[in-house]
C-alpha positions as CSV (number, residue, x, y, z in Angstrom):
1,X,-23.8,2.5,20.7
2,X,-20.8,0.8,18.6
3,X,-21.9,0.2,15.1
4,X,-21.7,-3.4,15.0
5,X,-23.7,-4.4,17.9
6,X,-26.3,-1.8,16.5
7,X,-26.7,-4.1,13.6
8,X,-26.8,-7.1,15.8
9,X,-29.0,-6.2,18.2
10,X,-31.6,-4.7,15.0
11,X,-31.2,-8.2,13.5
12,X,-32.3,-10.2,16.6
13,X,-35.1,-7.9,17.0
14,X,-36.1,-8.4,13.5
15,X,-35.4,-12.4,13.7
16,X,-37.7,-12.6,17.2
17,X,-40.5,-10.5,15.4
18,X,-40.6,-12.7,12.6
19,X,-39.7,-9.7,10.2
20,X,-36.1,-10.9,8.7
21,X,-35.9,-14.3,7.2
22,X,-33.2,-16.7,7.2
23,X,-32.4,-16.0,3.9
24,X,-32.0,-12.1,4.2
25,X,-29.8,-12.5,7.0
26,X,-27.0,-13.0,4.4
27,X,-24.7,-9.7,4.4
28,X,-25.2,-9.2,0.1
29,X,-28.8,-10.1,0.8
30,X,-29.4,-7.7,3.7
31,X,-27.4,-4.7,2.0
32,X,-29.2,-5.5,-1.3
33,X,-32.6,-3.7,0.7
34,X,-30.6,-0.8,2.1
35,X,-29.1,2.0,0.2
36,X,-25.4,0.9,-0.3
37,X,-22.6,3.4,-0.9
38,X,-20.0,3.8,-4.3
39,X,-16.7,3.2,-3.6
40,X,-14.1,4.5,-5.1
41,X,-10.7,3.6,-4.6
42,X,-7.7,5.7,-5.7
43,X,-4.3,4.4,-6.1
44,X,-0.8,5.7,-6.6
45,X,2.1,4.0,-7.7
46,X,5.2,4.6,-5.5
47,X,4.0,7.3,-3.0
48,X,5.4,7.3,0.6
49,X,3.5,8.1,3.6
50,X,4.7,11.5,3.9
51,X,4.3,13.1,0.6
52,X,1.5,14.9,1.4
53,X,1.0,18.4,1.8
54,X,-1.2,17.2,4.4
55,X,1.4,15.9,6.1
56,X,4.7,17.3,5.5
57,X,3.5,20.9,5.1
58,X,3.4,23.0,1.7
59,X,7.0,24.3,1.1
60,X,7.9,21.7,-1.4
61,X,4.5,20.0,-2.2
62,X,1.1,20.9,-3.0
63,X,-1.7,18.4,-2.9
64,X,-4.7,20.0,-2.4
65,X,-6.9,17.3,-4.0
66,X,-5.7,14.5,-2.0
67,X,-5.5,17.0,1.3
68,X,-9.4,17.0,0.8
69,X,-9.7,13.7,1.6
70,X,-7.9,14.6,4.6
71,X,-10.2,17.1,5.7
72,X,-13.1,14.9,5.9
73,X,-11.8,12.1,6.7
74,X,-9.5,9.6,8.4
75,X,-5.9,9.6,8.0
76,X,-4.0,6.9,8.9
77,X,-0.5,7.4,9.9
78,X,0.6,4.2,11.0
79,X,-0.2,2.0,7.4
80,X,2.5,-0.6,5.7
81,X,2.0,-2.3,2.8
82,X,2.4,-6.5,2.9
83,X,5.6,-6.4,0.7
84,X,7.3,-3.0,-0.9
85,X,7.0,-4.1,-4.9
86,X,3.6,-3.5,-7.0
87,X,2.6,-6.8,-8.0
88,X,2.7,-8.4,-4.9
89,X,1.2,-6.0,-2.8
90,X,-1.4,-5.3,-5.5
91,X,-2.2,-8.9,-5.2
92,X,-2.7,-8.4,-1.2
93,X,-4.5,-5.5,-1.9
94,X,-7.1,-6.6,-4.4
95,X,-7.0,-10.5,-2.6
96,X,-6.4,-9.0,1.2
97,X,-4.0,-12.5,1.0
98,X,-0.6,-12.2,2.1
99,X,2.0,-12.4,-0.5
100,X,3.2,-15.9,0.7
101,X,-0.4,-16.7,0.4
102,X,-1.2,-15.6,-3.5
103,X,2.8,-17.1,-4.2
104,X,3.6,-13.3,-5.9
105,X,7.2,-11.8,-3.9
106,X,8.0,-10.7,-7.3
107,X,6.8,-8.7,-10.1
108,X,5.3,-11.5,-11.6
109,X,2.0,-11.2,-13.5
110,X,1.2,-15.0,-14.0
111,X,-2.1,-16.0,-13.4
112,X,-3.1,-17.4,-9.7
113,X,-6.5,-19.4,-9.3
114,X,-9.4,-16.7,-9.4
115,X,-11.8,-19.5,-7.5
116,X,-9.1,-19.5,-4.6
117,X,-8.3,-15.7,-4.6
118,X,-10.9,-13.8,-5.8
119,X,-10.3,-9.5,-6.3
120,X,-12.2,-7.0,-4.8
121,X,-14.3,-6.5,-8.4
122,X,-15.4,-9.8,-8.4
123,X,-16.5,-10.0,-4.8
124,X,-18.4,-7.0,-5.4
125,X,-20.1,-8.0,-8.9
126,X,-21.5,-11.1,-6.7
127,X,-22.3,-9.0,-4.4
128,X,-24.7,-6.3,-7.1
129,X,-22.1,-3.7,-7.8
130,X,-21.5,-2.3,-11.0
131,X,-17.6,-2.6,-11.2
132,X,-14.9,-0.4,-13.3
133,X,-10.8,-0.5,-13.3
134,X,-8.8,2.4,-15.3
135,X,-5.4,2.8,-15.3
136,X,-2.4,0.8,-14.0
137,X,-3.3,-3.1,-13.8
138,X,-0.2,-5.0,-12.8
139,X,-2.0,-8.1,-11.2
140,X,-2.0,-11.9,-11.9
141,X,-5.5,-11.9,-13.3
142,X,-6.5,-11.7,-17.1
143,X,-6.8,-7.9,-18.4
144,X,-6.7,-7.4,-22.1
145,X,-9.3,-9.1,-24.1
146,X,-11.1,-10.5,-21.0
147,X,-14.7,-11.0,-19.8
148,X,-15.9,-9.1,-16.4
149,X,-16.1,-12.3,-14.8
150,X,-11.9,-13.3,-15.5
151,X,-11.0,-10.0,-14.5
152,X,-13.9,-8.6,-11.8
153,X,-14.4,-5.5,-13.7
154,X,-17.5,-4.7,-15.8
155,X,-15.3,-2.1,-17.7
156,X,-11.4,-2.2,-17.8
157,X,-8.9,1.0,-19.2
158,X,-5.1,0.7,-19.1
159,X,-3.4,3.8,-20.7
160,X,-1.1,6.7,-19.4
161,X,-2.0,9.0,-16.3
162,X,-3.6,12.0,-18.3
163,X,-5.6,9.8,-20.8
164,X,-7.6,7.7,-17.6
165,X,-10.0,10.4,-16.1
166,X,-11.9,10.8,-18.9
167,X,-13.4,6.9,-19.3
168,X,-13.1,6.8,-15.1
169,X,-16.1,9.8,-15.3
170,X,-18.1,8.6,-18.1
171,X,-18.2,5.2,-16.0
172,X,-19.6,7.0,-13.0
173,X,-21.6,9.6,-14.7
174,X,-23.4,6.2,-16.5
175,X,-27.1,5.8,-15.2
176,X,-27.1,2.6,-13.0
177,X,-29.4,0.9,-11.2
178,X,-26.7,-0.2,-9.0
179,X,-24.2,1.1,-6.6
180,X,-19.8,1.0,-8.2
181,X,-17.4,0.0,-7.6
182,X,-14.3,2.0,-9.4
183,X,-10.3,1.5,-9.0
184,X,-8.7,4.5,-10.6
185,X,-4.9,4.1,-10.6
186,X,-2.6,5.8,-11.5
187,X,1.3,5.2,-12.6
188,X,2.9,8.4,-11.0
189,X,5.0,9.0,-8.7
190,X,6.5,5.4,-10.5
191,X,7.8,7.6,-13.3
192,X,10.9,8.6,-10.5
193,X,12.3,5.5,-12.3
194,X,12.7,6.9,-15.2
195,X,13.9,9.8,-14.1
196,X,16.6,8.3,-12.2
197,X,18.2,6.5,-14.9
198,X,17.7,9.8,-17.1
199,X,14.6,8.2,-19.1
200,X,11.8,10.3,-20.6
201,X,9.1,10.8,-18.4
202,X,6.0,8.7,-19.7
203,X,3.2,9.8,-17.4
204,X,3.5,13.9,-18.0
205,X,6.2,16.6,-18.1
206,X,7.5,17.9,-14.6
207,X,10.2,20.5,-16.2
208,X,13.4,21.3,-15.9
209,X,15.1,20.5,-12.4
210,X,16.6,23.4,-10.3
211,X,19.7,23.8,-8.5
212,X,19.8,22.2,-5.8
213,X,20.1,25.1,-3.7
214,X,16.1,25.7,-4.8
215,X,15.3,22.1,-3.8
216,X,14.4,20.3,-0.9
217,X,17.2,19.7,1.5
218,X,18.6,16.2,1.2
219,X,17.0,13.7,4.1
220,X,18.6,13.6,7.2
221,X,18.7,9.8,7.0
222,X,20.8,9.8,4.0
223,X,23.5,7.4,5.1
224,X,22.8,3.5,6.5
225,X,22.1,2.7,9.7
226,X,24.8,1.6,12.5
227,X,25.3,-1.7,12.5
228,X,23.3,-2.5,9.6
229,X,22.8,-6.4,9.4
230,X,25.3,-8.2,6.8
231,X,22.1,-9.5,4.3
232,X,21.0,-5.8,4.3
233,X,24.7,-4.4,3.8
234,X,24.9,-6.8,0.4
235,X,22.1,-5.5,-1.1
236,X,22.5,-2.5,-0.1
237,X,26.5,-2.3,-1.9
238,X,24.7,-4.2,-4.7
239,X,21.8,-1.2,-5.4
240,X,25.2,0.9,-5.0
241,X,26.8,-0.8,-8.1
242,X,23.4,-1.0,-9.5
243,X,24.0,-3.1,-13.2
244,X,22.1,-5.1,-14.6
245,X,21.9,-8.8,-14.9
246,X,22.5,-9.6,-18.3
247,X,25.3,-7.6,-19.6
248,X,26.3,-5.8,-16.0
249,X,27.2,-2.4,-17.1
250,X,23.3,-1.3,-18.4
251,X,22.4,0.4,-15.3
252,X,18.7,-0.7,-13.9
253,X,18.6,1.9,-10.8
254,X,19.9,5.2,-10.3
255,X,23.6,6.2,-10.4
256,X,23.8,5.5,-6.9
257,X,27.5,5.1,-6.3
258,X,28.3,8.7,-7.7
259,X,25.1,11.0,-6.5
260,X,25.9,13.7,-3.6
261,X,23.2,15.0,-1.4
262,X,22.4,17.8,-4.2
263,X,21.8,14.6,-6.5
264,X,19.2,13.8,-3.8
265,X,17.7,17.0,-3.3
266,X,16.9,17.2,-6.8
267,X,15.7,13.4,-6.8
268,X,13.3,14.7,-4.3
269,X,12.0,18.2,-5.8
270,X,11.4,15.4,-9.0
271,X,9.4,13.0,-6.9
272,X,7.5,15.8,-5.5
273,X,6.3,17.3,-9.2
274,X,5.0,13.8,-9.8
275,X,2.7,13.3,-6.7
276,X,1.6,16.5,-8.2
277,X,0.5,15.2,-11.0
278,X,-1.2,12.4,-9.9
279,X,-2.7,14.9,-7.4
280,X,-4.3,16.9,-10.8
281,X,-5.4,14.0,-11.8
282,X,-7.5,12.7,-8.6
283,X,-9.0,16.0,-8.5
284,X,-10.8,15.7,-11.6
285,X,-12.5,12.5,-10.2
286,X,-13.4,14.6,-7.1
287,X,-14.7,17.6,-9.0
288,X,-16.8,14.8,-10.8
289,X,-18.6,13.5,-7.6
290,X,-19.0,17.0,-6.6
291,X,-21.0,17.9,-9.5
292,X,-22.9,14.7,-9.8
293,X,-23.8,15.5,-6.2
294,X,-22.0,12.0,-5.0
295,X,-19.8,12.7,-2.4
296,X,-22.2,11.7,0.6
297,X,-23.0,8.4,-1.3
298,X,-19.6,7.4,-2.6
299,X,-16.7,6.1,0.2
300,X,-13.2,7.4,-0.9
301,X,-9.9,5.2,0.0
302,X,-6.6,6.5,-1.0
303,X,-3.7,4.7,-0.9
304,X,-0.9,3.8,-2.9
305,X,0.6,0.5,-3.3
306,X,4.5,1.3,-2.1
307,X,6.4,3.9,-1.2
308,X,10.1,4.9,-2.7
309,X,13.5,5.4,-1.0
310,X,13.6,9.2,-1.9
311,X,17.5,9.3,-1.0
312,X,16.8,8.0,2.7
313,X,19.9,5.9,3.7
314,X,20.9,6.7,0.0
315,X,17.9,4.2,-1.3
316,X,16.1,4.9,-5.0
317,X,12.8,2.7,-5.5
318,X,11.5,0.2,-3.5
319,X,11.9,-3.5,-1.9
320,X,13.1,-2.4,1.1
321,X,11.4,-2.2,4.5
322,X,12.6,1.4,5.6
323,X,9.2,3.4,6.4
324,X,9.9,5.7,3.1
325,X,9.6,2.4,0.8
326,X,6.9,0.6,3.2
327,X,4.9,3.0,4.7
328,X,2.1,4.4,2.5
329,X,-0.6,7.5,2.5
330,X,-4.0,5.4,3.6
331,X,-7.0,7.8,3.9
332,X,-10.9,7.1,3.9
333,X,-13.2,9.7,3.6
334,X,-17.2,9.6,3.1
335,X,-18.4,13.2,2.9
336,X,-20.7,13.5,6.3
337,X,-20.1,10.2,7.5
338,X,-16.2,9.9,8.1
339,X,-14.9,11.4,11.6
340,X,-12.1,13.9,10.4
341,X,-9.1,13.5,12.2
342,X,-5.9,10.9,12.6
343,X,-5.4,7.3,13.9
344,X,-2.4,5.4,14.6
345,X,-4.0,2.7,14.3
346,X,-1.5,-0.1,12.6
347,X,-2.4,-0.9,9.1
348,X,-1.6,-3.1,6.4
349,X,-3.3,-2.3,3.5
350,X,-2.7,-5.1,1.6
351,X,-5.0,-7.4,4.2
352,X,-7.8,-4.2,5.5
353,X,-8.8,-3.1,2.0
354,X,-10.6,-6.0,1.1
355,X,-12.7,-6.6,4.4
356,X,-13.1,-2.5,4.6
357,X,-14.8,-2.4,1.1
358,X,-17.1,-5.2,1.8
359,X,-18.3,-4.1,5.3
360,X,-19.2,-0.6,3.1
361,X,-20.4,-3.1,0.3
362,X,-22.1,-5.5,2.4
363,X,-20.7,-8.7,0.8
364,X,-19.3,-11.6,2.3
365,X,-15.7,-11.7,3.1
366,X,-13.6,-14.2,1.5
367,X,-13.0,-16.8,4.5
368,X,-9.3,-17.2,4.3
369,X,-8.7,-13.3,4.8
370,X,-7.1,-12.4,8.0
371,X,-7.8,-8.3,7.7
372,X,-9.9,-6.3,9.5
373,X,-12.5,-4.0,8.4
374,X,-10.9,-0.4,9.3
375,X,-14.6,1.6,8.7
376,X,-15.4,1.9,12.4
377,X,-12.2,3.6,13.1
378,X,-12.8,5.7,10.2
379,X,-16.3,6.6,11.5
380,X,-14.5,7.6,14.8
381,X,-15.7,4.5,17.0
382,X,-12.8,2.6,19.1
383,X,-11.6,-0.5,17.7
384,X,-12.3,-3.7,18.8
385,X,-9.0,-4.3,19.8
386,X,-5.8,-3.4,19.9
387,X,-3.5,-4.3,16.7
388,X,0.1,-5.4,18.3
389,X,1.9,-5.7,14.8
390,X,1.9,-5.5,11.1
391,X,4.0,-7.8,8.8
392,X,5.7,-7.3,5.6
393,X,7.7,-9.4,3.1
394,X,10.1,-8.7,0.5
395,X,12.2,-10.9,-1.8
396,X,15.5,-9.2,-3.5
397,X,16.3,-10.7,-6.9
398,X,17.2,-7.7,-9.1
399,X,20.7,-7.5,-7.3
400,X,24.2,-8.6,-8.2
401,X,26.8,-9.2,-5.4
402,X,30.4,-7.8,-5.8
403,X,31.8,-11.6,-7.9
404,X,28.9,-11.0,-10.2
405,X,26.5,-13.8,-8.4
406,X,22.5,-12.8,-8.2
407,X,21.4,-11.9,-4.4
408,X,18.2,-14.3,-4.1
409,X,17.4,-12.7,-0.4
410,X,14.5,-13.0,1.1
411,X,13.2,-11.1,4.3
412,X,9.8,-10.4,6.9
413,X,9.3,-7.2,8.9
414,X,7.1,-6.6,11.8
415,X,6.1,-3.4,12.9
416,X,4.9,-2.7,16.9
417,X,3.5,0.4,18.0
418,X,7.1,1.5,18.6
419,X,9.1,-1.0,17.1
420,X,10.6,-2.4,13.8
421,X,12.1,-5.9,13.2
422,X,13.8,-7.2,10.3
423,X,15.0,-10.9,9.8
424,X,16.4,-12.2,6.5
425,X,17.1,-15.5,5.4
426,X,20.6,-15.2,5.3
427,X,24.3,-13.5,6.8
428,X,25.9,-13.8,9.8
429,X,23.9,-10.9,11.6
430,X,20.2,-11.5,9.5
431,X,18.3,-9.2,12.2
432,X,17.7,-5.2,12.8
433,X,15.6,-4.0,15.6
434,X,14.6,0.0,15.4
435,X,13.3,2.3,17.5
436,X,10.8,3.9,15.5
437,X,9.7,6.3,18.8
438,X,13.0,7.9,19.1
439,X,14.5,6.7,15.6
440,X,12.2,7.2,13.0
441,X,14.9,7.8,10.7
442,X,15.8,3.9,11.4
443,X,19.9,5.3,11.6
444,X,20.7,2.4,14.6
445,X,20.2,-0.8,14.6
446,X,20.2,-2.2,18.4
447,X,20.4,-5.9,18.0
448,X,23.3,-6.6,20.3
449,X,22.3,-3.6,22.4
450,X,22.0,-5.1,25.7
451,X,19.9,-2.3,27.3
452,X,17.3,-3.7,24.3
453,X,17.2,-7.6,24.7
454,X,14.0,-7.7,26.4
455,X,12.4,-6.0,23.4
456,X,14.4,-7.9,20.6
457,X,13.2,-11.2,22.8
458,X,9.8,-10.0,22.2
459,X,9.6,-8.9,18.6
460,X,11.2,-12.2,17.9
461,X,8.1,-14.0,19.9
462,X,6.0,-11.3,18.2
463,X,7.3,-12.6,15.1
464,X,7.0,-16.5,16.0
465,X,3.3,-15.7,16.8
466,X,2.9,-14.3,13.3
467,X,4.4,-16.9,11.5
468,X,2.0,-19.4,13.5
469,X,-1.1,-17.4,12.8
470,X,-0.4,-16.5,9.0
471,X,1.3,-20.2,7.7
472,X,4.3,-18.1,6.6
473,X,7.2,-21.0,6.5
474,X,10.0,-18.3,6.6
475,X,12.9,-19.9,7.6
476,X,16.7,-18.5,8.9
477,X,19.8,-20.4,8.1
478,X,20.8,-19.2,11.4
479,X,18.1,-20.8,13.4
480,X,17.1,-17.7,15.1
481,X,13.3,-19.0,15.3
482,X,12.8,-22.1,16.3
483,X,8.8,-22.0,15.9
């Protein structure tokens, strides 16, 4: 029997026989009587799908900490993030808002109204969870100096990677006569930034870089697509030239113009020592619930909140909607509970997190969220329903065009089972449509294809019908979409 009507049909039952009152029938009341799980979430900062040993095999990566919650869990391979830039998908994620929603397209930390957004730790502190955030913060709420009911968190630590598991275990290992709630996120594999512009590494030492010849090969993907739309080939000349604003020669990405594929192969081995160390890092929260005999009682979820270009179509950092910046490592695992295995089930993790924690937590889900609760999946029953698409936003404002003028572009993505669609808000040819099926390295782009009209006239309605259903006012200069 699916898990849902379970709980319905029990509740009638209990309602008929006179045994649950109309009070309890509340979801925080209800869970209050029942033995409700910990939750821990665990996020990374700039961590593509794929870099995984779990995923992409062990010849340049170990994970084996991570890989654990693989192996008794679910691992979604199909999971975007609502815009490719931390604070605003941070903001999804711990609001399960969209970012045109919360108003944050940019890293922008400026407080939003906590009574029309609330996070995740506040929902759960309502809801009789002890709550606890360590490490990376990044979101528009109030961290240092603030009360647990400003920020959600009963206990709050911001510091560098190695110096967070320590307070993150004394939290859980506290006494409690309540279920947590803990976010424990971490900086790296961010710290490719720095590394990229030659930068000291804040967030622990990876060593000295090989040859090349020892490194991973460069991607496949490493030059732009065909016909790459004219709003994506400015930006993508501008992150070329790569200077910054103010004086334009201080360079704010990677040498871009002047890296060969051995510059990327060594980018890459880089990228792959941090996700290491993040990796060393999560285990020691695992080994922690292990000892403390936890891991049946605590639900995992892993996820990070972007991914990074990693050299693919010769792209450092983020912003962008290829699946190496958008896509993201999304994994739930409850020890005994979980089913262990894959879904391609389409996620955004910046709308599911927050209605997935509180169907574990058994609190009330903000009304304006338009996520979905991904436990049944995890616990191997069949959705509801099929997803047909995923959205994502991004906003470029970092870039200079050739003249010396900012790039203010703005842009939305949909992703289909097999299909990607991009539309900006401006150029002559705003729109990409890839076949992620037989082009997952997204190297054509087949608007003006004729054999693919049908499907671009689709993902355009696809993308009309999301627009509709989320309020998103995204507009084209070219009058592409009428709705």
């Amino acid at each position: 029997m699916n898990r849902k009507n379970h709980m319905i049909n029990r509740r009638e039952f209990l309602q008929a026989t006179g045994l649950l009152t109309i009070s309890a029938v509340t979801p925080t009341l209800q869970a209050a009587k029942a033995k409700r799980p910990n939750i821990l979430l665990i996020m990374t900062d700039q961590q593509f799908a794929d870099a995984l040993s779990c995923t992409m095999g062990h010849d340049y990566i170990e994970t084996p900490n991570i890989d654990s919650l693989a192996d008794r869990g679910m691992l979604f391979t199909k999971a975007y993030c609502a815009n490719p830039l931390c604070v605003p998908n941070r903001t999804s994620i711990f609001t399960g808002r969209y970012p045109h929603e919360h108003g944050k397209q940019v890293n922008s930390t400026r407080a939003i109204d906590a009574k029309e957004f609330p996070n995740i730790g506040m929902v759960l502190r309502k809801a009789g969870y002890s709550t606890g955030y360590f490490g990376k913060w990044h979101l528009p709420y109030p961290f240092k100096k603030s009360t647990a009911e400003k920020s959600g968190y009963d206990e709050t630590f911001n510091a560098l990677d190695y110096e967070i598991a320590a307070p993150t275990i004394e939290f859980i290992k506290k006494k409690k006569s309540k279920p947590f709630f803990v976010v424990f996120s971490l900086m790296n594999p961010h710290n490719i930034c720095q590394y990229g512009r030659s930068q000291p590494l804040p967030d622990g030492d990876i060593g000295e870089v090989p040859p090349a010849s020892k490194c991973p090969p460069a991607p496949a993907n490493l030059e732009k697509a065909r016909n790459q739309s004219d709003a994506l080939e400015a930006v993508w000349q501008a992150r070329l030239r790569a200077t910054r604003k103010k004086d334009r020669t201080t360079r704010m990405f990677a040498p871009l113009d002047k890296w060969g594929a051995d510059d990327w192969r060594k980018y890459r081995w880089a990228y792959y020592r941090m996700v290491e160390l993040a990796d060393k890092e999560v285990g020691k929260i695992l080994s922690t619930l292990q000892k403390l005999r936890l891991e049946r009682n605590t639900v995992i979820i892993f996820t990070s909140d972007h991914g990074d270009g990693i050299g693919s179509h010769r792209w450092a950092q983020k912003n962008m909607f290829y699946d190496e910046t958008a896509r993201i490592p999304f994994i739930i695992s409850q020890k005994g509970t979980t089913k262990v295995g894959t879904s391609d089930f389409l996620v955004n993790n910046g709308l599911d997190i927050m209605p997935t924690i509180c169907d574990y937590a058994g609190a009330r889900v903000p009304s304006e969220c338009q996520g979905i609760s991904l436990r049944d999946i995890a616990e191997g029953n069949k959705p509801d329903k099929k997803r047909k698409y995923v959205a994502c936003s991004t906003h470029f404002v970092q870039d200079l065009r050739k003249d010396g003028k900012p790039i203010d572009l703005k842009g939305r993505m949909v992703r289909t089972e097999n299909y990607k669609y991009y539309i900006f808000n401006q150029g002559k040819q705003p729109e990409m449509l890839l076949d992620m099926k037989n082009d997952p390295g997204e190297m054509e782009n087949l608007v003006g294809n004729p054999d693919y009209k049908k499907i671009l006239d689709e993902h355009r309605e696809i993308f009309a019908k999301y627009k509709k259903e989320s309020g998103d006012n995204f507009s084209n200069t070219n009058n592409l979409l009428s709705s």
